[in-house]
C-alpha positions as CSV (number, residue, x, y, z in Angstrom):
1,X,25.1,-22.6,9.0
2,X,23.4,-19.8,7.7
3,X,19.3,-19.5,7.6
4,X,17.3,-18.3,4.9
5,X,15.4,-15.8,5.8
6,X,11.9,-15.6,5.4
7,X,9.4,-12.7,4.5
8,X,6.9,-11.6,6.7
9,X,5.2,-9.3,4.0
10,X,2.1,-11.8,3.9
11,X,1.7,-11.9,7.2
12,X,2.0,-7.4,7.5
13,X,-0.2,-7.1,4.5
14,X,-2.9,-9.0,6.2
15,X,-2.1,-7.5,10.0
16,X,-3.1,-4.3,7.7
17,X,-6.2,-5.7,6.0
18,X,-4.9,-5.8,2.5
19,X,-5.4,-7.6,-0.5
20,X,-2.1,-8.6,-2.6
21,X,-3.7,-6.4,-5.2
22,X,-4.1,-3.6,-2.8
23,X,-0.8,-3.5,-1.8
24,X,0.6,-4.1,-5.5
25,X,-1.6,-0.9,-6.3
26,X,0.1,1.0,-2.9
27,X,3.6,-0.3,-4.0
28,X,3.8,0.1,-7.8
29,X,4.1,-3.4,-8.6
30,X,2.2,-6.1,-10.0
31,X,0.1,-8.6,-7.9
32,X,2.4,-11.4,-9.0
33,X,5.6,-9.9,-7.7
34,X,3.9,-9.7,-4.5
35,X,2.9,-13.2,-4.8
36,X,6.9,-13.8,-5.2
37,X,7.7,-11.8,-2.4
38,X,5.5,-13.1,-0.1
39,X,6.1,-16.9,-1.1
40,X,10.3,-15.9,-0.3
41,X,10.7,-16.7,-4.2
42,X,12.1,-13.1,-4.8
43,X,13.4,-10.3,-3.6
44,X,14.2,-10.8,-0.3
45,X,18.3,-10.4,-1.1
46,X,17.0,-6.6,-1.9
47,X,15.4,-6.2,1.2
48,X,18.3,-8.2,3.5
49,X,20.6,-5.5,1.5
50,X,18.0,-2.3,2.7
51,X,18.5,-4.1,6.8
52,X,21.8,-3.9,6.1
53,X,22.4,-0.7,4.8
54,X,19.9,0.8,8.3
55,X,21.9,-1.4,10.3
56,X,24.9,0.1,9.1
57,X,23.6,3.8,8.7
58,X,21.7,3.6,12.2
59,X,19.2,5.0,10.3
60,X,15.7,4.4,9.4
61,X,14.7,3.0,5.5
62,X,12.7,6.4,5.0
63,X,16.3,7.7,5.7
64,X,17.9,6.1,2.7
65,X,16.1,8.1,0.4
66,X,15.7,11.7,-0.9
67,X,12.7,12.6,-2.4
68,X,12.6,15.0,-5.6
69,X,9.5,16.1,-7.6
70,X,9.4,13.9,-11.0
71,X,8.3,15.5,-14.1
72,X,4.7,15.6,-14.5
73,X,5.3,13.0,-18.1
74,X,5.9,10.2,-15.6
75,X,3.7,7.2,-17.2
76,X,2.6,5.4,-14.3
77,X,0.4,6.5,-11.8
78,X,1.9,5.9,-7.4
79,X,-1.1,5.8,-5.8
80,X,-0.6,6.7,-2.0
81,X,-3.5,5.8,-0.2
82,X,-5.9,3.1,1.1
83,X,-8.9,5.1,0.0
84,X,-7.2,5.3,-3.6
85,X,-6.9,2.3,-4.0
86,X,-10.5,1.3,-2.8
87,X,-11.9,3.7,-5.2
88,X,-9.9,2.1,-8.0
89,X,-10.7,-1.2,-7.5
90,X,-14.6,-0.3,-6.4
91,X,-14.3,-1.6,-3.5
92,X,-14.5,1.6,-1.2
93,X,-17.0,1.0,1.4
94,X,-20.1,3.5,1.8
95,X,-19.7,6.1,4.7
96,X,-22.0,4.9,7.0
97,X,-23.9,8.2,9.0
98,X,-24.9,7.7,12.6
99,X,-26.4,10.7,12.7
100,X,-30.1,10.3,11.6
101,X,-30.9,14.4,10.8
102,X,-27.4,14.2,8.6
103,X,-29.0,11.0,7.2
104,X,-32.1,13.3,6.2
105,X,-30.1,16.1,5.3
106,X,-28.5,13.7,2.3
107,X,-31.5,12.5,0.9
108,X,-33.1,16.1,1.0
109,X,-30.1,17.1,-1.4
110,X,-30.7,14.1,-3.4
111,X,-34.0,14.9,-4.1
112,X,-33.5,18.5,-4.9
113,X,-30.7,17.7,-7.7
């Protein structure tokens, strides 16, 4: 009898304290296709095919692929990091300072601009 595997994206994304949006944004896709992905509705033949292929390879996923520059015309923006993505969406968090002279030192330079 074979089982149908199940994705354990949701439960990674949320292990990493990230929205469905976030992650959309961090993998170039659209918040609905992770929505597919996690609910085992798509995609998950793609990604049994990518165990396969490591399996196979003994290598590691990062392994499967070779990275070339693209031309600079490329219409969508990959956005590669957290903070990106934060900044984006406006919701980065402020820098909290535990230092109170550094504190000081910031509002001095406010004031002065």
């Amino acid at each position: 009898m074979k089982h149908k595997p199940k994705p354990r994206i949701a439960l990674l994304r949320e292990k990493a304290g990230l929205t469905q949006l976030e992650l959309s944004r961090l993998v170039g896709v659209t918040e609905s296709t992770i929505q597919n992905w996690e609910s085992g509705r798509t995609g998950t033949d793609h990604i049994e095919r990518i165990v396969r292929f490591c399996k196979a390879l003994d290598c590691q996923v990062q392994d499967l692929i070779e990275y070339v520059n693209e031309s600079s015309t490329e219409s969508t923006a990959q956005h590669s990091s957290l903070n990106e993505i934060h900044h984006l969406l406006g919701t980065e968090e402020p820098i909290q300072t535990t230092n109170p002279d550094a504190e000081i030192t910031q509002k001095g330079k406010a004031k002065s601009s």
